[in-house]
C-alpha positions as CSV (number, residue, x, y, z in Angstrom):
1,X,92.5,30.9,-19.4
2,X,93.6,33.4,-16.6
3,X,96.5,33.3,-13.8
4,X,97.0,34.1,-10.8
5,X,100.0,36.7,-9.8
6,X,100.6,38.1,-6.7
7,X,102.1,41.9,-7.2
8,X,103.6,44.4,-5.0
9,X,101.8,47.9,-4.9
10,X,103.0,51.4,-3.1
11,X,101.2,52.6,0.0
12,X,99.5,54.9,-2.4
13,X,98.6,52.9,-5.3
14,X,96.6,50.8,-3.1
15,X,95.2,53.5,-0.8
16,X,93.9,54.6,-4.1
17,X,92.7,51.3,-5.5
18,X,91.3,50.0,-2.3
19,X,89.4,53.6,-2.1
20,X,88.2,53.1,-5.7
21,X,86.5,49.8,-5.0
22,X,85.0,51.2,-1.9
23,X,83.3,53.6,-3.5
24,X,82.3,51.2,-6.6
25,X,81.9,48.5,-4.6
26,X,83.7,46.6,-7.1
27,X,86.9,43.7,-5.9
28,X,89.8,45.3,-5.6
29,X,91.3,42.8,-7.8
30,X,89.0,43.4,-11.0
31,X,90.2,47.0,-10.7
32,X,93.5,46.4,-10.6
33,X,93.5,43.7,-13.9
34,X,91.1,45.8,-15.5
35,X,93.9,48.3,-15.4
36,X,96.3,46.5,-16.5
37,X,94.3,45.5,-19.3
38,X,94.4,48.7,-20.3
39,X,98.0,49.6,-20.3
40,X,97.6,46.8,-22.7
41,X,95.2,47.6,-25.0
42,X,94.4,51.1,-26.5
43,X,90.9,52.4,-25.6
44,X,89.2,53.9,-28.9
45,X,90.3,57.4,-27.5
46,X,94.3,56.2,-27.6
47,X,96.1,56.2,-30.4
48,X,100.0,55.6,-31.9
49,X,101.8,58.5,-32.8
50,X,101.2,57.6,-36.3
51,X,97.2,57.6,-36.4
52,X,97.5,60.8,-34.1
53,X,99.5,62.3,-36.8
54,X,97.2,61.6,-39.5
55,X,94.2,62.7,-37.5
56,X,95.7,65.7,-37.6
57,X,96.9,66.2,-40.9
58,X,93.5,65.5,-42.0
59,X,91.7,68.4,-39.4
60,X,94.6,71.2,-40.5
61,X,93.2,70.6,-44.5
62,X,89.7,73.1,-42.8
63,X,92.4,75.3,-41.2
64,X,90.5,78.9,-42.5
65,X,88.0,77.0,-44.8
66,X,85.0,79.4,-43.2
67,X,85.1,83.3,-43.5
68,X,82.2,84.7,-40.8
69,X,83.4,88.2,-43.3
70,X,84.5,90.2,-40.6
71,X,88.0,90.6,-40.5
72,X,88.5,91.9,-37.2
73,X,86.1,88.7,-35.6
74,X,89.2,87.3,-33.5
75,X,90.1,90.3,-32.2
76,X,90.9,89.8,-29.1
77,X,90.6,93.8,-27.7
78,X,87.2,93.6,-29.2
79,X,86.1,90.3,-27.7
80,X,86.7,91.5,-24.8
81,X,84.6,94.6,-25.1
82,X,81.6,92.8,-26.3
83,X,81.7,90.4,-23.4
84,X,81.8,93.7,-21.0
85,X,79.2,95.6,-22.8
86,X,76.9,92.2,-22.5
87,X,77.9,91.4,-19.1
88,X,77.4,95.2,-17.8
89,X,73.7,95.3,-19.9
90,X,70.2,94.2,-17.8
91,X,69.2,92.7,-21.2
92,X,65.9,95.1,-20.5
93,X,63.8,95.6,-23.7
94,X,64.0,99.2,-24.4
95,X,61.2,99.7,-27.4
């Protein structure tokens, strides 16, 4: 069962909302309760800062668990000059 409210919104809000639907050609008003609904509900890319947490507990345990076996890979000096010496190159075959 729904109900019906009647809200208030700034100038902005609804230039925003009613510009939305215009260009969706959806009801304002499903717009606005579908937002709403969502400051209700999580989407599956929300979470608490208890799940977050844990998400991220469990991405630090591969923190350095590949070598590439050059120690000097992140090197930021060097980066840089393979990205010039690649962008500088005509990538013509020279054999």
């Amino acid at each position: 069962m729904s109900k019906r409210i009647t809200i208030e919104l700034p100038d902005d809000v609804y230039s925003a909302l009613r510009h939305l639907a215009n260009c969706t050609g959806r009801p304002i008003e499903e717009l606005a309760s579908e937002w709403v609904l969502r400051l209700r509900r999580p989407t599956n890319t929300q979470m608490d800062a208890v799940a977050s947490g844990k998400a991220w507990e469990r991405l630090r345990q591969y923190a350095g668990a590949a070598a590439g076996g050059d120690p000097h890979a992140s090197d930021n000096a060097r980066i840089d000059a393979d990205l010039a010496r690649e962008y500088l190159s005509t990538h013509e075959n020279t054999d």
